[in-house]
ZAPA-427338 format. One record per residue: residue in one letter; x, y, z of N, C-alpha, C in turn. Coordinates in steps of 0.2 Angstrom, whole numbers, plus 5000, padded with zeros to 4 digits. Atoms other than C-alpha are relative to their C-alpha. Layout:
<recs>
AXYZXYZXYZ
...
</recs>
This chain:
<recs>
X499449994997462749435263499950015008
X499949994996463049405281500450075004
X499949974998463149545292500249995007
X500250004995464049565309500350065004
X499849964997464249675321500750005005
X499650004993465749725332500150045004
X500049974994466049765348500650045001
X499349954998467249915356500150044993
X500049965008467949995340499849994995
X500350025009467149915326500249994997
X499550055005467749875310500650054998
X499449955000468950025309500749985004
X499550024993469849965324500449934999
X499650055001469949785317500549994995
X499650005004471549735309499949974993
X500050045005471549675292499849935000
X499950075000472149495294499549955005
X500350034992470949475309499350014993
X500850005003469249525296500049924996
X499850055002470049395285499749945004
X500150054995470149275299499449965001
X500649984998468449305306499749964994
X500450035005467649255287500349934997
X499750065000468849105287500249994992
X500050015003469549155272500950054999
X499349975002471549235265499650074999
X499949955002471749395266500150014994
X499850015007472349395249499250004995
X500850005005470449365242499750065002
X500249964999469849485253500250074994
X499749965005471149615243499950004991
X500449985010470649565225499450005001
X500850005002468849565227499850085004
X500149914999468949745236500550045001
X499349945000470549825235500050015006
X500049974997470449875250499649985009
X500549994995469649895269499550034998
X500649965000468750035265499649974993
X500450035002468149945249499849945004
X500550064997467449805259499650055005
X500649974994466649915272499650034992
X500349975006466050025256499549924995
X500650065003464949845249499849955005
X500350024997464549795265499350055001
X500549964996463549945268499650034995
X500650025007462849945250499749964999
X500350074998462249765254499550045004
X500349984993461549825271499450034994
X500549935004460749985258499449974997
X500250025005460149885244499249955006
X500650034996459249755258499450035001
X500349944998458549915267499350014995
X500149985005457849975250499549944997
X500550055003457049795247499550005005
X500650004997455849815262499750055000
X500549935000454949975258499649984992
X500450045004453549925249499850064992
X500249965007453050005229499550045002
X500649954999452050165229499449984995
</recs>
């Protein structure tokens, strides 16, 4: 998963139909695949985690 950063408020501040936009996709998908903003933020930054979590090398 592609990650990107925003600028000024961040992704709190962006409107719904604008994240949409942005991934050049409906609104509508975004909603069935995460209910939600805060479910798309919430498996963005479990993506982010899990990556994190693949560069730290086995004890």
């Amino acid at each position: 998963m592609r990650h990107r950063r925003h600028r000024g408020g961040g992704l709190s501040a962006d409107h719904d139909p604008k994240i949409a936009d942005r991934a050049g996709i409906a609104m509508s998908v975004v909603l069935y695949h995460f209910g939600t903003k805060d479910g798309l933020i919430e498996a963005v930054i479990a993506s982010m985690y899990q990556a994190a979590l693949e560069t730290v090398p086995p004890r």
